[in-house]
C-alpha positions in Angstrom: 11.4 29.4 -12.0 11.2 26.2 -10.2 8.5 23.2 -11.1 8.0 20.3 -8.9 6.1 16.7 -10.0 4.9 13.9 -8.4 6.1 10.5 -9.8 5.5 7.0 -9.8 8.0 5.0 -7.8 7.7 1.0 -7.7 7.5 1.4 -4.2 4.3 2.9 -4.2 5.8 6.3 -2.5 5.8 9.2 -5.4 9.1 10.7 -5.9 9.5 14.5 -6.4 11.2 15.6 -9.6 12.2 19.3 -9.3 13.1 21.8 -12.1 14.5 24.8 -12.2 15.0 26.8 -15.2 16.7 30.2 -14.9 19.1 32.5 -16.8 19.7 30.5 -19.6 20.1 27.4 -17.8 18.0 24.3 -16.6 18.7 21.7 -13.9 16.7 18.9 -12.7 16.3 17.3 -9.3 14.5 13.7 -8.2 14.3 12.1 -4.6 15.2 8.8 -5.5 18.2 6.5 -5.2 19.4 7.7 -8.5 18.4 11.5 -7.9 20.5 11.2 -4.3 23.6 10.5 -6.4 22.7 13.0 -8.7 22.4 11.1 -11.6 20.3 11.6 -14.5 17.3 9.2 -13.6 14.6 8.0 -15.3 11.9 10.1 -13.7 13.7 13.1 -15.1 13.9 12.1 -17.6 10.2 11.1 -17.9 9.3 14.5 -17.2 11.4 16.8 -19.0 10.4 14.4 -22.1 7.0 15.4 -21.4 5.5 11.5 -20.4 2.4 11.6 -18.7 2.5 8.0 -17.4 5.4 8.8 -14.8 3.1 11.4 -13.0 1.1 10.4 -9.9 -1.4 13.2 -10.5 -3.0 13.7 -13.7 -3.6 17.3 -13.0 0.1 17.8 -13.4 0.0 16.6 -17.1 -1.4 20.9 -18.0 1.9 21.8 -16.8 4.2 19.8 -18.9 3.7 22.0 -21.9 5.2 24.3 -20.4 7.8 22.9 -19.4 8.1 21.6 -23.2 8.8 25.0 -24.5 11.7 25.2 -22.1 13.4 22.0 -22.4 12.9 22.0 -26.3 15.5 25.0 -26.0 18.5 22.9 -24.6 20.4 20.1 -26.0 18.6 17.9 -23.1 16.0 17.5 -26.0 18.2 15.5 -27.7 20.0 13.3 -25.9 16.3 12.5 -24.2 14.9 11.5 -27.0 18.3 9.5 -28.1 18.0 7.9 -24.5 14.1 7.1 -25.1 14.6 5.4 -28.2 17.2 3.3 -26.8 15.6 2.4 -24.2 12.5 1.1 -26.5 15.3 -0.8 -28.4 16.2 -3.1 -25.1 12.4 -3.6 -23.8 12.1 -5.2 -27.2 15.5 -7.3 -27.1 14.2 -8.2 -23.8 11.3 -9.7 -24.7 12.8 -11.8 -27.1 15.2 -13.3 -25.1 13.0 -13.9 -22.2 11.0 -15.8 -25.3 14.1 -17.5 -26.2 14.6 -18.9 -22.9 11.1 -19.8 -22.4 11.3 -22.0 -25.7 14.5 -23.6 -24.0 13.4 -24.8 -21.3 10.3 -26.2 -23.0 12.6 -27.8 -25.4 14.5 -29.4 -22.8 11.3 -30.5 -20.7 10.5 -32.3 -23.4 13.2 -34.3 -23.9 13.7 -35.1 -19.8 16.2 -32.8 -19.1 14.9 -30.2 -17.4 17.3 -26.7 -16.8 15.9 -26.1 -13.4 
C-alpha cells in the first residue's frame, strides 16, 4: 500500500512525502533536500506522527488515521515522538536565548556601547 501527501515547504512548492507500508514493513519517502539524501526529514516525520499543520491540503488530514494505525505498529512510534519532544525542548531554549541577547544588546545601548 502506498500513501502519498502534500506538504508545506518554506519555499512555497509542496513537497511529496510517500509511504509505503507492506509485509510487515514501512518506508517513507519525501522530495526534499533532506528526502534526496534519504534522510529522515522533518516532513516525515510530520506525517507519520500524524500533524495536520505540515499538509498543504486539509482534505488529506481523513487519511492520517489510517496511517496512525500502521505506524503505531512499529518502533518509528517511538522514536517520533522522542524526536517531537526534543524538538519542542530547543524552540523553547531558543526563545530564551534570542531573549537573552535581545536584553544584551539593550543593556549595552544603554550604556554607549553598542554590539553592532
Amino acid at each position: 500500500m502506498k500513501i502519498e501527501f502534500a506538504v508545506k515547504s518554506s519555499g512555497g512548492e509542496p513537497y511529496m512525502v510517500s509511504v509505503i507500508v507492506g509485509d510487515g514493513k514501512m518506508v517513507a519517502f519525501c522530495t526534499c533536500q533532506a528526502g534526496a539524501f534519504h534522510k529522515l526529514c522533518k516532513h516525515i516525520v510530520g506525517v507519520l506522527s500524524g500533524d495536520e499543520s505540515v499538509l498543504c491540503f486539509p482534505d488529506d488530514a481523513a487519511r492520517l488515521p489510517d496511517l496512525r494505525a500502521l505506524v503505531a505498529r512499529t518502533d518509528f512510534d517511538t522514536f517520533a515522538r522522542g524526536i517531537q519532544q526534543q524538538e519542542a525542548k530547543i524552540q523553547e531554549e531558543q526563545a530564551i536565548l534570542k531573549a537573552l541577547k535581545r536584553e544584551l544588546e539593550q543593556a549595552a545601548c544603554r550604556r554607549g556601547m553598542p554590539l553592532s
